[in-house]
C-alpha positions as CSV (number, residue, x, y, z in Angstrom):
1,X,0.0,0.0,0.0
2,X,1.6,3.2,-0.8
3,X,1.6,5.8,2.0
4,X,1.8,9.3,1.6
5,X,2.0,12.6,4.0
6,X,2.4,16.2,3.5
7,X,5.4,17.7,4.3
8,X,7.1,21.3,5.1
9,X,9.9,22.8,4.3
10,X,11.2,26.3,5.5
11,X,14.1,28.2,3.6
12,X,15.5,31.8,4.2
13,X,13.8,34.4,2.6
14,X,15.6,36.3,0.7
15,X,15.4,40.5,-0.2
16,X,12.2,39.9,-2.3
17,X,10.2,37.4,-0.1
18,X,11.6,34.2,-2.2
19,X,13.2,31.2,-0.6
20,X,15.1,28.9,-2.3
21,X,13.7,24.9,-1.7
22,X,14.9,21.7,-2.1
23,X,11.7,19.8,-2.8
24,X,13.5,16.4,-2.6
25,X,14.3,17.1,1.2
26,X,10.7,17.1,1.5
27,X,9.4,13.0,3.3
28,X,6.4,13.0,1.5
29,X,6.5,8.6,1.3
30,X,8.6,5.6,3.2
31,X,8.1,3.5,0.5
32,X,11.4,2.2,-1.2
33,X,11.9,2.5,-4.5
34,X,8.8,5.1,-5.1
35,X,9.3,7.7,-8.1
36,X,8.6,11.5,-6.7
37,X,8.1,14.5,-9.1
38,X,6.7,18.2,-8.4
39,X,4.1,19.9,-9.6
40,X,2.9,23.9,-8.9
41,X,-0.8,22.8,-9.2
42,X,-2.9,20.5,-7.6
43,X,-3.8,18.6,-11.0
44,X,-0.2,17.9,-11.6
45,X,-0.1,19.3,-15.2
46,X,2.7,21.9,-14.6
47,X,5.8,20.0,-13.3
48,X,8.9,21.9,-11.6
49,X,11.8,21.6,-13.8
50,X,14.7,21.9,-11.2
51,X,13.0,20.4,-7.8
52,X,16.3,20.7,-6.0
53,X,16.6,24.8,-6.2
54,X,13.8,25.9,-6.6
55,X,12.7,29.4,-5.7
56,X,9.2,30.5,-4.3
57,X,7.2,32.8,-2.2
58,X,5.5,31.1,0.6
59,X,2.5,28.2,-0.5
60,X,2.3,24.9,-1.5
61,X,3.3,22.4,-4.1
62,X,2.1,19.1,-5.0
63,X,4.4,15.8,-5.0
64,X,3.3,12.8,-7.6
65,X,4.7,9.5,-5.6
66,X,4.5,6.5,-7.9
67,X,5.2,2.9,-6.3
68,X,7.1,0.4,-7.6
69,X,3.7,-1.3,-8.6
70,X,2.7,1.7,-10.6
71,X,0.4,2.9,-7.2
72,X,-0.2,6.5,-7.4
73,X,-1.0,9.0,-4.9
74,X,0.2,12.9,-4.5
75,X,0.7,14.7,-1.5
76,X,1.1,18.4,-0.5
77,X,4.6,20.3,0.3
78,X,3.9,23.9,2.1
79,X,6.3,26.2,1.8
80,X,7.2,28.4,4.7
81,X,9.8,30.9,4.5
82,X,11.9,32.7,7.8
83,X,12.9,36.2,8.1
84,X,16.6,36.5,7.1
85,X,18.7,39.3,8.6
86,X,19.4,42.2,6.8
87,X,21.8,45.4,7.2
88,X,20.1,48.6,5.4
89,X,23.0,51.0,5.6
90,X,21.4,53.4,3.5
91,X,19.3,54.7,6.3
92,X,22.3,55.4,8.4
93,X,24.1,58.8,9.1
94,X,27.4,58.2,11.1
95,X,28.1,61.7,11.7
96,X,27.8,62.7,15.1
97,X,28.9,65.6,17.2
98,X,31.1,66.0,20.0
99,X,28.5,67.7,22.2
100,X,31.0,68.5,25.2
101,X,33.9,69.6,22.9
102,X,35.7,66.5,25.3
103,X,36.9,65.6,21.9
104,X,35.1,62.3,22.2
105,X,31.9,60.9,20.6
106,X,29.6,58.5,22.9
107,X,27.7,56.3,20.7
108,X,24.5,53.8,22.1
109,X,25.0,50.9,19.8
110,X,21.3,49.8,20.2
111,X,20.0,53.2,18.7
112,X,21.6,52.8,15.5
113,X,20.7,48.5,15.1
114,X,16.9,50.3,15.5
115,X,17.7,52.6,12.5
116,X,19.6,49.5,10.2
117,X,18.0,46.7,10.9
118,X,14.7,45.3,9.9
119,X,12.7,43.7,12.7
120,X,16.2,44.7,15.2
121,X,14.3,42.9,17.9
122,X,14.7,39.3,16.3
123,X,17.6,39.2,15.8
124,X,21.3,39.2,17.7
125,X,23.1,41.9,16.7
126,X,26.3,42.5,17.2
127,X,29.4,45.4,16.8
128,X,32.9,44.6,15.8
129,X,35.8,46.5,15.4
130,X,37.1,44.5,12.5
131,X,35.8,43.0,9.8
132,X,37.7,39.2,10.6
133,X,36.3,39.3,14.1
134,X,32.5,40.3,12.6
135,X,33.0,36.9,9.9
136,X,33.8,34.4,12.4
137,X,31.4,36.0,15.0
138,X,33.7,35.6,18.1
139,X,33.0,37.5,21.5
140,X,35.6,40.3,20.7
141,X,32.7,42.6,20.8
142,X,32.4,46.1,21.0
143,X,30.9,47.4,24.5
144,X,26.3,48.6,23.8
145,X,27.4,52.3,24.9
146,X,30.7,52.7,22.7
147,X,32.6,56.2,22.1
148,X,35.4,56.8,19.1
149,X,37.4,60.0,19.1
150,X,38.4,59.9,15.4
151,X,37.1,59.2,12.1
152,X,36.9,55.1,12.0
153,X,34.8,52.3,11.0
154,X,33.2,49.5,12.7
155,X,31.0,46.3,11.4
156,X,27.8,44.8,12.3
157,X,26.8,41.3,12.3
158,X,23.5,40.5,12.7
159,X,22.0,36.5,12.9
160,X,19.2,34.9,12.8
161,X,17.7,32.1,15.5
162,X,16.6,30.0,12.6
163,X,20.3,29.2,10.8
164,X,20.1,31.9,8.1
165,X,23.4,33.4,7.1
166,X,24.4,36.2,9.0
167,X,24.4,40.1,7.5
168,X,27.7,41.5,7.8
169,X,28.3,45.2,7.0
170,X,30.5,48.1,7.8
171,X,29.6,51.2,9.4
172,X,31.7,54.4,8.7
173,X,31.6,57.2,12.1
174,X,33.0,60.6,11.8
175,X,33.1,63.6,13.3
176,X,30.2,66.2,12.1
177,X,32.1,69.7,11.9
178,X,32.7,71.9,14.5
179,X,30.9,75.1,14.1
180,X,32.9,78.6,15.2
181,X,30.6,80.4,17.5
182,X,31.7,84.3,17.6
């Protein structure tokens, strides 16, 4: 008797909603030796050329299971995708004044992740003051309420909870210019 259940799978999304599946990861049958192919509609007319990379927004797909006896039965594969984590630099200004004229700039790290990043709260976010520390992700962070006292750049990482690839991205600080009070 050929068994069948649906399955789901769950890919990153990327920046325009899409994740990219691998339908044959999908258990949709135990039985050995049964012949699986895709389909986008329920009447399994429209097959899916390239099963193992295939992009899509979230839904569902079909899967046609044939048994070794010729048995056949289709099941349903819903597509989820999962918020990956994103740097949007262009919303960032890194030029800041030295308030006190101390000749140092105090920065809260958590105010700018707010501006940045997308959905800041769901993610762990993270400051580096190199880019090789920000790629492996090590614990040579940079302290939440950082200060710089020249013109210098720092990087972000940002990951996910649900084994996306991180964001990496640098972040350029300077010194806004001093204005000459008579």
């Amino acid at each position: 008797v050929l068994q069948t259940t649906p399955a789901t799978l769950i890919a990153c999304e990327n920046i325009n909603l899409y994740g990219n599946f691998d339908l044959t990861s999908a258990i949709v049958t135990t039985n050995p030796g049964a012949t699986i192919t895709y389909y986008t509609d329920a009447a399994l007319t429209i097959p899916i050329a390239s099963p193992t990379i295939y992009a899509s927004l979230p839904g569902v797909v079909y899967a046609k299971v044939v048994s070794n006896f010729g048995c056949i039965k289709s099941s349903i594969i819903t597509l989820q995708t999962t918020p990956s984590p994103r740097v949007n630099a262009t919303n960032f200004n890194g030029s800041f004044c030295d308030d006190n004229f101390d000749g140092i700039i105090n920065v809260n790290l958590n105010t700018i992740s707010q501006q940045i990043v997308p959905n800041s709260g769901n993610f762990n976010i993270r400051y580096y003051a190199n880019q090789a520390d920000a790629n492996t992700g090590n614990n040579n962070t940079l302290p939440t309420n950082w200060s710089y006292n020249t013109n210098t750049t720092i990087y972000i990482r940002v990951d996910s909870n649900n084994n996306c690839p991180p964001a990496i991205s640098p972040l350029t600080f300077s010194i806004g210019n001093k204005i000459n009070l008579i």
